[in-house]
N, C-alpha and C positions, 0 to 999 in steps of 0.2 A: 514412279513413286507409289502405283496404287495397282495392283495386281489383283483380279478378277476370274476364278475358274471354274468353269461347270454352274455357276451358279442358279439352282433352280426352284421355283415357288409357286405353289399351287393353292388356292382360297379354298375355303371350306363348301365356295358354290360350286365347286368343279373348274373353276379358270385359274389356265396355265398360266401365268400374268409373264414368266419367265422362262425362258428354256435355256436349258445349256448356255448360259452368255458368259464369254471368257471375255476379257480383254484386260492390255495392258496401257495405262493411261500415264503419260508423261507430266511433268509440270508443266505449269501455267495454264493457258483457256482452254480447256474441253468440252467443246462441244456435245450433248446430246441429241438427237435429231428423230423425230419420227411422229404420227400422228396423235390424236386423242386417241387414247386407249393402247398404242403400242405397246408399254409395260415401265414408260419412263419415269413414273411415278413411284411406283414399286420398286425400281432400282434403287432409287433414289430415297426413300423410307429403309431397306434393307440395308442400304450405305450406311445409313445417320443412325444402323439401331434402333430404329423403330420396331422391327419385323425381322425375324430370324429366318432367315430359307432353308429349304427343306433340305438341302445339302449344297457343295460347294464351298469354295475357300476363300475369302475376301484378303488380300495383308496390303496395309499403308504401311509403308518407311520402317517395316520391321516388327506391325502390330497386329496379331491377328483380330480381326475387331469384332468376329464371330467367338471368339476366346475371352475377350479383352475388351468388351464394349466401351468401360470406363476409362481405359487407359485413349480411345479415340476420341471420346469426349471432349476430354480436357481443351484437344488443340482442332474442335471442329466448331464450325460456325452452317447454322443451316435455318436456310428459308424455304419452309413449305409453302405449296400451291395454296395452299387455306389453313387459317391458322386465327385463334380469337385471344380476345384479350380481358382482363380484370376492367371491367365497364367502370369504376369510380376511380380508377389512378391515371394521372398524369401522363405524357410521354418523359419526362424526365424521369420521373419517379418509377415507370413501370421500367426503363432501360437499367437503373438503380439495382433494383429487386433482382432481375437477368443478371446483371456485373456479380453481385452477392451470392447469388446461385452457384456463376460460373468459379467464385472464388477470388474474385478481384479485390485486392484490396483498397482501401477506403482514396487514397491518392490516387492511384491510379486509375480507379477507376471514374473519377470526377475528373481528370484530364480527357479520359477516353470519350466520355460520354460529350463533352464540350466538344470534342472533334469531330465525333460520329454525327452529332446531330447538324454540324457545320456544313460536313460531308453530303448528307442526307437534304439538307435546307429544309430544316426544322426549327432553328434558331428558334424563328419569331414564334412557334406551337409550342413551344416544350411543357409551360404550364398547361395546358391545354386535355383534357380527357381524349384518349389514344379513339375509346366507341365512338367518338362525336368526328374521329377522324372520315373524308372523303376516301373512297378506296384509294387514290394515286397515291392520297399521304399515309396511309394506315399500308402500303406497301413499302412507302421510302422507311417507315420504322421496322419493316420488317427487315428491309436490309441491313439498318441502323445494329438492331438487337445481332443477326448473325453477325457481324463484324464484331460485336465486344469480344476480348479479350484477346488481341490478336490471334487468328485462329489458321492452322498450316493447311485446313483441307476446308473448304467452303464449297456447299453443296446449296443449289439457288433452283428451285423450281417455279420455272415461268412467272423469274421475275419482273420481267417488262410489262404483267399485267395491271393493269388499268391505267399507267402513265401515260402523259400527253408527249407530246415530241421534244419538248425541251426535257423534259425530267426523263426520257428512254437516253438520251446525248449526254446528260447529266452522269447518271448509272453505267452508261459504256466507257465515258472516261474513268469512272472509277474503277470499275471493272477491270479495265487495262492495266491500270497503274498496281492495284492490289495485287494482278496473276503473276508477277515477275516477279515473284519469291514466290507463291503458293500454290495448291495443284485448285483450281475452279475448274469446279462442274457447271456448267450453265446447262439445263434443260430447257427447252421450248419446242413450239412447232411453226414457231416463228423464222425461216429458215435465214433473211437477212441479217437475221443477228448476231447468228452462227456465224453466218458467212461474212461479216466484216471482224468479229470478235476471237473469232477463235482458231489456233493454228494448226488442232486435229477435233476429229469429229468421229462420232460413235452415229452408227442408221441402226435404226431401231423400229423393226414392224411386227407384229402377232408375237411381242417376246422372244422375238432373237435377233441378234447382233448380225447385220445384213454385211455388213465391212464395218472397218476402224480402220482409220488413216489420215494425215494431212490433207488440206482442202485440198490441192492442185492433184495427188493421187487418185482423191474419187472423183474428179474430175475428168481424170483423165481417158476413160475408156470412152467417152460421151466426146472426144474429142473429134471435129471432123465431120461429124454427124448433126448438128445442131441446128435448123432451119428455121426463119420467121419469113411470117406472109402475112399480110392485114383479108387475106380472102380464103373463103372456107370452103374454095373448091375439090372434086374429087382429089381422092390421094391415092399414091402410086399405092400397090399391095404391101409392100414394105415397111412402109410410114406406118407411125405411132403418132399421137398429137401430144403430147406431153401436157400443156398448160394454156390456158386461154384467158385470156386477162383484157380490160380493155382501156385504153387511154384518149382522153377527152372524148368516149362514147364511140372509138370505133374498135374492132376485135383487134386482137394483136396474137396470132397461135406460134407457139416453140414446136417444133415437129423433129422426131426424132427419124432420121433416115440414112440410110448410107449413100446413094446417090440426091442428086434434088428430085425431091418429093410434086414439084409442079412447077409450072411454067412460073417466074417471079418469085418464086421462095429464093431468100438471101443467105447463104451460109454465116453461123455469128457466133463468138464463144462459149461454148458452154458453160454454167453456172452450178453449182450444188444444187441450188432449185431443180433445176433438170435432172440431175443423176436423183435426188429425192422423188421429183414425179414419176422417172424411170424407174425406180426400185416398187413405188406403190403399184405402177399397170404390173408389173411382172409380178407381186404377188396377188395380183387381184384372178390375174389368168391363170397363177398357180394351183 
C-alpha cells in the first residue's frame, strides 16, 4: 500500500536525517524500529507532510503525497512525538474543532468523538481542559484525535509514551484491532512492542533502512547463534555481548556467537531485540 524510494533529507544544520530509504510497506502493523536519533521521526513528519524531502518518491494506494499532500490528508490520522494543545478547550471540544477541521460532519462526527473517547478511556475527562491533562492522558487524546475520521493510513510516533501498563495493553489492543483494515505505522525504540504488535518491521540506524521484513525473517540470521549466561566471564574471540539486562538484581548477557562462547552459556531463541542490538554493534564498528 505504501511505496517509499530514494527518499532523502538533509537539515539546514548539515544532518543527513535520511538516506536513500526505499521500502515497501504492506498493510496492517508496521513496525519502525531503531534508536533516538536514527531518522524515525523525520520519516515519520515527511510521511504526514510535514516536511518535503529533498528528493525521492513517496505513493500510498495511488497518491503521490509529495504531489498531492491534500489528497493524503483526507484519509490519514497522525500522532506526533510532541504535540500542544489550545490550553482553555475541553477534551471534547478541542476533538470537536479536529472533526470540523478534518471535515466531519456534525452527526458523525458526535458519534465518532463518543467512541473514540470510550476507546481512549476518557469518558469521565471529556469536560475537562486537555493542558490540565497528565502526560498518559494528554497521549490517550492524542491517539483519540488521530483516529477521527476514520483514517486508512495512521502514522503513531512513540505512542506508548508516558502510559502505565494497563493503558500501553489498553492502546495494543486497539491497535490490533484498527491495523486489519489499515496500513499503521508504529514508531518506537521500544522494541517489545514491535515485537508483539507488528507482522513486519523497518531497522532504522544513522538514516538508513538496515532491512524491512517480517519479524521471523530478521530473525532469522541470528538463529543458532543466541547464547545466555547469568556470568561475565572471558569470551571466546568470536563472541559479541549483544545485551545485558538484569533480573531480580543479578546480570542476565545475550551473547551472540556461532559456537558456545563459555563454559554454561545456554543456546536460547533469538529475538528482534538481538538482531536490533546486533545491527547497532555492527554500525557502531562501522
Amino acid at each position: 500500500m505504501l511505496t517509499i524510494t530514494n527518499i532523502n533529507k538533509k537539515y539546514a544544520d548539515g544532518t543527513h536525517a535520511l538516506k536513500d530509504v526505499s521500502l515497501h510497506l504492506p498493510s496492517g502493523m508496521i513496525g519502525l524500529l531503531g534508536p533516538n536519533g536514527a531518522g524515525k521521526s523525520s520519516l515519520m513528519r515527511t510521511l504526514a507532510c510535514l516536511q518535503a524531502p529533498d528528493d525521492g518518491q513517496m505513493i500510498f494506494d495511488g497518491i503521490d503525497i509529495e504531489q498531492n499532500p491534500g489528497e493524503l490528508r483526507k484519509i490519514l490520522g497522525y500522532l506526533p512525538q510532541y504535540f500542544g494543545v489550545y490550553p482553555h478547550m475541553s477534551c471534547y471540544a478541542l476533538l470537536e474543532h479536529m472533526a470540523i477541521l478534518k471535515g466531519i460532519d456534525k452527526a458523525t462526527r458526535a458519534e465518532q468523538i463518543k467512541s473514540l473517547l470510550g476507546l481512549t478511556n476518557l469518558t469521565d475527562v471529556a469536560n475537562k481542559k486537555v493542558a490540565t491533562f497528565s502526560g498518559g492522558m494528554r497521549q490517550r487524546f492524542g491517539i483519540a484525535q488521530a483516529l477521527l475520521g476514520n483514517p486508512r493510513i495512521i502514522i503513531m510516533d512513540e505512542p506508548t509514551a508516558g502510559l502505565d501498563p494497563v493503558e500501553r495493553e489498553r492502546l495494543h489492543s486497539l491497535l490490533v484491532a484498527i491495523s486489519k483494515e489499515k496500513l499503521v505505522i508504529l514508531s518506537t525504540h521500544i522494541v517489545e512492542d514491535i515485537e508483539n504488535l507488528c507482522h513486519h518491521v523497518a531497522l532504522l540506524l544513522k538514516g538508513e533502512i538496515i532491512d524491512s521484513a517480517d519479524v521471523k525473517t530478521l530473525i532469522a540470521p541470528l538463529d543458532g547463534c543466541v547464547w545466555q549466561t547469568n556470568t561475565e566471564s572471558e569470551l571466546e574471540s568470536n563472541a559479541k555481548v549483544l545485551s545485558k539486562s538484569y533480573r531480580f538484581g543479578r546480570p542476565s548477557l545475550r551473547i551472540y556467537s556461532k559456537t558456545q562462547p563459555m563454559q554454561g552459556a545456554t543456546l536460547v531463541e533469538a529475538t528482534l531485540q538481538d538482531r536490533y542490538f546486533f545491527e547497532l554493534l555492527a554500525k557502531e564498528a562501522s
